[in-house]
N, C-alpha and C positions, 0 to 999 in steps of 0.2 A: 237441077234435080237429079237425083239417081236416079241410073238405070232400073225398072220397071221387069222383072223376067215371069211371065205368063207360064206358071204350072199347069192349070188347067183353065178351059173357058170359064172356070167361076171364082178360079184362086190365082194372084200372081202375090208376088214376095218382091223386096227389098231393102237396101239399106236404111241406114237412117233418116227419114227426111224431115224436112222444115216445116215448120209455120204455111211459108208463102208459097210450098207446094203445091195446097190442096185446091188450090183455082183450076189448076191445070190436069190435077189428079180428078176432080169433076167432071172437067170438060170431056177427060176420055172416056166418060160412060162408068167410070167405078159410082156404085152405089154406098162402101162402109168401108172403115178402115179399122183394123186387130193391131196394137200396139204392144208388141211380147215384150217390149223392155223396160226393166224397174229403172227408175228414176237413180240419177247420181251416177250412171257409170263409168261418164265420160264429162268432160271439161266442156264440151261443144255440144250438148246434149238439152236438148228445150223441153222442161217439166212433162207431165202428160198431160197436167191440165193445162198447160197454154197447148197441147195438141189438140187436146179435145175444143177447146174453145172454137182453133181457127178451123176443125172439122168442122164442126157445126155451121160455123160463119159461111159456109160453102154446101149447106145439104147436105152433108155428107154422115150417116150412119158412124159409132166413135164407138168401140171396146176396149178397154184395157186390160189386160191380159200380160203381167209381168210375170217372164222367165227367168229363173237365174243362170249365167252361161254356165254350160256343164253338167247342170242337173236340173234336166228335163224330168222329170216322175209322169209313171201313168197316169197319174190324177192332174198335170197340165196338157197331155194328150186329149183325155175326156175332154177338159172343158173347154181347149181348141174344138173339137169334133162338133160340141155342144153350138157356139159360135156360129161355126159355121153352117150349122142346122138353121142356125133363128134365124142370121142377115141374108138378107136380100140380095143378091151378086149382081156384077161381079164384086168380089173383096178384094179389098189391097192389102197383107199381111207385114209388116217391118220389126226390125231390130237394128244392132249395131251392123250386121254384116247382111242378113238375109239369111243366115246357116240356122239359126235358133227356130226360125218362121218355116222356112221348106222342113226342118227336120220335124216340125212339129203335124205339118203333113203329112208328112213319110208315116211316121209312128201311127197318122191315125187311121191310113188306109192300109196299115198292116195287113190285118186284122181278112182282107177280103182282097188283095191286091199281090201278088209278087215280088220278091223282092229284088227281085230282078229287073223287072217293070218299074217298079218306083224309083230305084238307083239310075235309070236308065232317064227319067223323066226329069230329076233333079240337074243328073250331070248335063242335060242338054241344055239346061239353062245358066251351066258356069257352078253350079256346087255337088262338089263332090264327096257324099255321104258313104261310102264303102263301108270306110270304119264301124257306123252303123249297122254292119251289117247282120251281124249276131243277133243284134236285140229285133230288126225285122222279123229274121226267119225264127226268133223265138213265138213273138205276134203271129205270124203266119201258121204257125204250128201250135199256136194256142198252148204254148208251154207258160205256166204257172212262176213268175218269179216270186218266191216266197220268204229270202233272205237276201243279207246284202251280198254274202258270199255266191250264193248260185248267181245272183245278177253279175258280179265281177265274173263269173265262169264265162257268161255268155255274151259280156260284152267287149272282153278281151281279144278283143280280135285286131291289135295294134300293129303297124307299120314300122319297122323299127328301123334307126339310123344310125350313122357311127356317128354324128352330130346333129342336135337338135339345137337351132337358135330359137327363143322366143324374142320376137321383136323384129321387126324391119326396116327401122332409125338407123340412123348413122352407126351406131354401133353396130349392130346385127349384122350391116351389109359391108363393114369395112374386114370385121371377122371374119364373115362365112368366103369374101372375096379372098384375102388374105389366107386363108387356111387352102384356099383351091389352087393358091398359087403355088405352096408348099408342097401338098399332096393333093397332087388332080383325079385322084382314085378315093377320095373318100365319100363317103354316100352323106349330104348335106342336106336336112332342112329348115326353110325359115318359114313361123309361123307367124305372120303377119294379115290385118283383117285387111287396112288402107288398100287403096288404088293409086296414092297420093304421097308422093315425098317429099317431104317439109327442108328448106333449109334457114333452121329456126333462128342462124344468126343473122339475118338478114331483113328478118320479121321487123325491127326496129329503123330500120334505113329505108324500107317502104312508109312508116310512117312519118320520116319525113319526104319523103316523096325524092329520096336518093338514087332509089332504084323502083324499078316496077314491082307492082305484086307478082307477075306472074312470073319471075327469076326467084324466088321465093320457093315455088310449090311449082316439081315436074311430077311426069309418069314412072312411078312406082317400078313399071314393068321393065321401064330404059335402064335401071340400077340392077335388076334383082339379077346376082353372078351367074354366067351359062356354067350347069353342072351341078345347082343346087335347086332343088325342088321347092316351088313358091308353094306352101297351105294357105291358102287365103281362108283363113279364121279366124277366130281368137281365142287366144289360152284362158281359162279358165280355172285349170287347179293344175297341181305338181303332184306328182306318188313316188315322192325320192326311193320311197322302198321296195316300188315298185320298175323305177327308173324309167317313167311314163308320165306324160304330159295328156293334160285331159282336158280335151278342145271344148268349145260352146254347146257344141253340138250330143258331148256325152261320149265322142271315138276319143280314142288313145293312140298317141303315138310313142314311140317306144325309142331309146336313146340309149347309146355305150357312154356321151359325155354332154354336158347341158351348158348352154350359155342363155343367162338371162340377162336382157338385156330392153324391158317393154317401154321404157320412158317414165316420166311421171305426170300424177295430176295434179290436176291444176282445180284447186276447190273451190270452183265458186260458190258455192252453197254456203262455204264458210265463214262469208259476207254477204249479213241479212241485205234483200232489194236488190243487190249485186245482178243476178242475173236478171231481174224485171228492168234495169237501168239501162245494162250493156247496152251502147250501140247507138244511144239517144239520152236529150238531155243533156249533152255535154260529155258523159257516161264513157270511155275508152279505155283497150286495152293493148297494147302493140306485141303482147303473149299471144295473143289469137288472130294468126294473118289475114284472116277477113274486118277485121279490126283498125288493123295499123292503116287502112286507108281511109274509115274515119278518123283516124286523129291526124291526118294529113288534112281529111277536111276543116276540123275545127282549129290548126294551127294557122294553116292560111284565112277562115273567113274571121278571126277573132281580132278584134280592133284595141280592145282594152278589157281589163278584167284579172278575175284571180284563178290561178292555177295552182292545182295541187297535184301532186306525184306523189305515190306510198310505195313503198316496201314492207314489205310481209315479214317473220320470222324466219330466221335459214332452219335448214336448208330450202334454196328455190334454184334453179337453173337458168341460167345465164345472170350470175352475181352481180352484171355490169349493168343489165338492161335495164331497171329501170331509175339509175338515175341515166343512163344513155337519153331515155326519152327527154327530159328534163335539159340537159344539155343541148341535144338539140333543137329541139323547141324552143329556146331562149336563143340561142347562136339564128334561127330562123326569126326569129322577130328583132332582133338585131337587124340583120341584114334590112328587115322590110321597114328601120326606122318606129318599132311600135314598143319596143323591149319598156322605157319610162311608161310606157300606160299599164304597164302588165306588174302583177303582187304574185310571185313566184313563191313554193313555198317546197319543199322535201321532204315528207314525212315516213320516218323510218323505224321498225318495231326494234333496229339493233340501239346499239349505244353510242355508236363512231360511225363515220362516213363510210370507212371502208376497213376491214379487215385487216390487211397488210400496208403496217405504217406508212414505210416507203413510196407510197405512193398519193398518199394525204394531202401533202402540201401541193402537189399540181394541181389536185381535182378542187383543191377550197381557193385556187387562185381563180377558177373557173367559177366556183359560186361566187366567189363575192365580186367577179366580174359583170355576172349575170344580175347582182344583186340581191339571190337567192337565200328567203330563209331558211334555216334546216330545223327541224322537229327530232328528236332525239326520240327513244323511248315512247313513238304515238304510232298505234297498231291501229287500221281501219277494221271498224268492227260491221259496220253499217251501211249505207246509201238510197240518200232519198233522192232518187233521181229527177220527178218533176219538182222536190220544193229547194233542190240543188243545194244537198245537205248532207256532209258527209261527219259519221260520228267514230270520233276515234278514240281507244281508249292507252290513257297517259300515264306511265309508272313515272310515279315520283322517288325521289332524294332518299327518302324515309322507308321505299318497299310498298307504299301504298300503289292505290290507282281510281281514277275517277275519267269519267267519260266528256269527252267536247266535243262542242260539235261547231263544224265551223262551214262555211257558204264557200259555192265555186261558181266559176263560168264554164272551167276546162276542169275534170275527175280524170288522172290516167291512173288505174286501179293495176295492182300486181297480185293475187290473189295467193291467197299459201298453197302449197306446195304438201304434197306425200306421195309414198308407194301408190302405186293400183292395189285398188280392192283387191283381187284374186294375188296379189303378193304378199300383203300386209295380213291376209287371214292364213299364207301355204305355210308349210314346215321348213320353207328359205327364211323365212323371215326371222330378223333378229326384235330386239324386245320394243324398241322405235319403227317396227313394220319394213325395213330394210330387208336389201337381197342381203344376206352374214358371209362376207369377205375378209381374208388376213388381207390386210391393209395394201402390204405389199405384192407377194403373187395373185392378188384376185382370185384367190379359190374360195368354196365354200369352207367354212373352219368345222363344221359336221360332215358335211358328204361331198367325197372327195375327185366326185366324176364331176358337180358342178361349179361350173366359173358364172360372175358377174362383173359388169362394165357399167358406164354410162349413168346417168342420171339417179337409174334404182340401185344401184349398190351400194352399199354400208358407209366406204371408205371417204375418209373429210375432209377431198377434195374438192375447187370448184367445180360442178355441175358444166360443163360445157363441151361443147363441140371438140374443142382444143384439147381435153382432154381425154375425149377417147382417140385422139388421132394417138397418143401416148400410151393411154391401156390396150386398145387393140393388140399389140402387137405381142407386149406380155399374156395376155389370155391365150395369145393363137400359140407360145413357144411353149408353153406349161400345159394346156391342152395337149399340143401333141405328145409332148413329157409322158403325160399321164396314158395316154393312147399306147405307148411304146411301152408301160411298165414302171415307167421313171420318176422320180420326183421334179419337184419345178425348178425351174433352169433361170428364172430372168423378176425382177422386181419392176415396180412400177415407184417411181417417188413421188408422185403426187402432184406432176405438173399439170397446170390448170390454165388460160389465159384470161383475160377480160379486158378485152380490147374497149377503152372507154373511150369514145367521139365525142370529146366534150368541145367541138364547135364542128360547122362544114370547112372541111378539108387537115382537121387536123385530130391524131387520137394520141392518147397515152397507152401503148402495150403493155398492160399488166401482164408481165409472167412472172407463175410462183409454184414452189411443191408446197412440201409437207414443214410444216413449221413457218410458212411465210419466206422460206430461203426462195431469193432472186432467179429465177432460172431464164434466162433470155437466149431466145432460138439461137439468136445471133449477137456472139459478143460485145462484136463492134456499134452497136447500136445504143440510144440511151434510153433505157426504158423506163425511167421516171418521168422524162418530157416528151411534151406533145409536138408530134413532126406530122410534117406531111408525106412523109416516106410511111409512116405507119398508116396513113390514111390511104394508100394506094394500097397495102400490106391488105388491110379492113375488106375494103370495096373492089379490088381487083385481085390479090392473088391469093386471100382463103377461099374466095368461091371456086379456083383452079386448084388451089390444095383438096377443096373439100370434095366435088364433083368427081377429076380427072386423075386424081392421084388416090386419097382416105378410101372411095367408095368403090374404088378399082382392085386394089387390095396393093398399091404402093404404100412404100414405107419409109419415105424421104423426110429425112431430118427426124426420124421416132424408132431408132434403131432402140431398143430397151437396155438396161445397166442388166448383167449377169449374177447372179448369187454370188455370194464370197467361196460357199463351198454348193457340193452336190448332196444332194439329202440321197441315202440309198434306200434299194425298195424296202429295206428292215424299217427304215424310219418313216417313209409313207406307210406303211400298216399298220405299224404302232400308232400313227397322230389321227390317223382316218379312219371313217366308219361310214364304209358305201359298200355298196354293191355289184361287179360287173355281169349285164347282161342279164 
């Protein structure tokens, strides 16, 4: 469970919690629980009606009360204040971070409280409201906001940086490291909600029980670079024209050049039952780390049966992962002698196995190894989890499509893939809800203080790890470019990995850029066939790449290609349209 932080004897606040919290949220004497966050915001996020259900399930008083981050309005102060009028305390107040719920606080003892006093009660609990601090002493002063303009007057009171990262992933922190390498005087911050850092290619090799989960997901705080300021928030909205980031909470911070960089989500919603299924039933996903340890459960107790694996429409991130799961899952019932009882199946919304030819004929000696059938063209639209029924819809020959449904023992679900909400609605966003990056420098193609990397940006590469250890580096040299006056200095071409584990102890190293051309770290290697030299590459030296080198702001082996020529400042003002400062 999350930590718990006690504003007053009748209000405490925190992050998001579960289900199977509220036994324990009971026992401590809470009487009601305020739930400020709207449904869908996050991939790992449980409806409100299964919160309210398991509230209830447990005595426990249930309000819903959704905020949208960033835009708090007086009239969601009111009917917090109202709230906490009617319930019975103490109350336990949540969201994604806890910032939405204490600000909603803050806002509503304005009115009779200091704002000095409130700022003071907040930060002793770990959230630091300052930025709020205009619209307090407005409340405090009983000043009237009557438009949107006088509101921006008095709520502008932003923090400003020579770099703003949003995001705290692999990306975020191999940049913001990297750039302090560069220049250890530049004022950095990253605005990230988590406590928790994921490393997401590894998520699949705990599902077979390769590695442990908890190699997977450390301390947030062990990575975040000394000399960059953590906001433990989350972004919200962009005001490129303002050149300010606008947190959950409704503060601004304020930026000379922007790197976005938040991740993507992950839609479960966008398979009906999907999340009522997760987790039970057969029902897994090795996308979600808490996951990949049930399908280690259901790999090993499963004796005979049918299994299905799907893929989603691209873009998704990590392009390998789920036929990875399918490989190894088969390569594990192999070894335990069960593979002949087992009816394997692939079901894929592309058209081909894989993208880039070159690499086809190893992975299809592997299916038909395994004896795997493949599904071309069958998108999972649905999941009936207890009647173990998953309905997918089939483009056919002709352009049509029609829906089948077919029975499992084992469902390993990949769910589709898009920007975060608060991207896919900002003024970064291209017309597919993308961060709008030139292909190559990773700058923004309208506003030219900001860059994007990783998973949200435009450019059509694979989604992976591997490949931000390659953009990193180009964002951090064009960044400073633009810092100094300059145009961009360095391209990225589009290298991507996808390291496929199609059995234990052995992978195929996909490396590729832009066009499918072959780019392998290392010459000497062959990286159409599967070795066990890549297999040590996989499970012993990316997590050392990834960890001790990428998040450190080393740059081994991802030095970037240089422009043919230098763009001058005449040609950066001509092609850009930003703002500095």
């Amino acid at each position: 469970m999350q930590d718990i932080k006690q504003i007053t004897p009748s209000l405490s606040v925190s992050s998001q919690l579960k289900p199977e919290d509220f036994g324990l949220i009971a026992s401590m004497g809470f009487h009601a629980i305020i739930n400020n966050r709207p449904d869908g915001e996050a991939e790992d996020q449980p409806t409100a009606a299964v919160m309210e259900a398991a509230a209830r399930r447990h005595g426990l008083e249930y309000r819903n009360q959704p905020v949208i981050s960033g835009r708090i309005t007086d009239e969601n102060v009111a009917d917090f204040t109202k709230l906490l009028q009617e319930l019975k305390g103490p109350v336990l107040a949540f969201c994604r971070t806890g910032t939405r719920s204490s600000t909603l606080w803050a806002l509503s003892e304005a009115p009779r409280l200091a704002p000095d006093a409130i700022l003071k009660a907040t930060g002793v609990v770990g959230y630091n409201l300052e930025a709020l601090r205009g619209r307090l002493e407005a409340r405090w002063a009983g000043t009237e906001i009557v438009d949107e303009r006088t509101r921006d007057l008095i709520f502008y009171r932003s923090t400003k940086y020579d770099v703003v990262i949003v995001g705290g992933g692999a990306a975020g922190i191999a940049t913001a490291a990297s750039l302090l390498k560069k220049r250890a005087d530049l004022s950095i911050a990253i605005i990230e909600p988590s406590d928790q850092h994921d490393y997401q290619p590894g998520w699949t090799l705990v599902g077979a029980n390769v590695v442990p989960r908890e190699s997977a997901r450390r301390a947030q705080a062990d990575y975040m670079p000394k000399g960059a300021k953590w906001i433990r928030a989350a972004a919200a909205a962009f005001e490129p024209d303002k050149n300010c980031v606008v947190l959950e909470d409704g503060g601004r911070v304020g930026y000379a050049a922007l790197v976005v960089c938040p991740g993507i989500k992950l839609n479960w919603a966008g398979i009906e039952g999907l999340q009522d299924s997760l987790g039970r039933s057969g029902v897994t996903c090795n996308y979600h780390v808490d996951m990949s340890s049930y399908t280690w459960e259901l790999v090993r107790s499963m004796e005979g049966g049918r299994a299905l694996f799907t893929q989603p429409p691209m873009p998704i991130k990590g392009a390998g992962a789920p036929q990875n799961a399918m490989y190894l899952t088969a390569s594990t019932w192999e070894r335990m002698g069960r593979l002949d009882n087992m009816e394997i199946e692939f079901n894929t919304a592309a058209g081909v196995l894989f993208g880039v030819k070159d690499f086809v004929p190893g992975l299809m000696a592997y299916v038909e190894r395994y004896g795997a059938k493949l599904a071309f063209g069958s998108n999972l639209t649905a999941v009936d989890g207890p009647g173990k029924k998953a309905y997918f819809e089939i483009a056919d020959a002709d352009g049509g499509k029609r829906t089948v449904a077919k029975d499992f023992d084992v469902l390993h679900v990949v769910p589709p893939q898009m920007a975060p909400d608060f991207i896919r609605n900002s003024p970064l966003a291209d017309a597919a809800g993308w961060v709008e990056v030139d292909n190559e420098t990773l700058r923004h193609k309208r506003f030219g203080n900001v860059f994007s990397l990783g998973d949200v940006c435009s450019a059509p590469n694979a989604k992976t790890a591997a490949a931000v250890r390659k953009q990193s580096p180009v964002v951090v040299r064009n960044l400073l470019a633009f810092l100094d006056g300059k145009g961009p200095r360095t391209i990225y071409d589009g290298y991507g990995a996808c390291p496929f584990t199609v059995e234990i102890g052995k992978v195929i190293m996909a490396e590729f850029g832009y066009g499918g051309k072959l780019l392998p770290t290392l010459p000497l290697t062959r990286p159409i066939q599967p070795t066990y030299v890549n297999w040590l590459a996989k499970t012993k030296l990316m997590p050392f790449l990834y960890y001790d080198l990428m998040l450190r702001g080393h740059e081994w082996l991802a030095t970037p290609k240089r422009l043919a020529f230098e763009p001058t400042a005449h040609d950066v003002i001509a092609t850009c349209d930003f703002k500095d400062g």
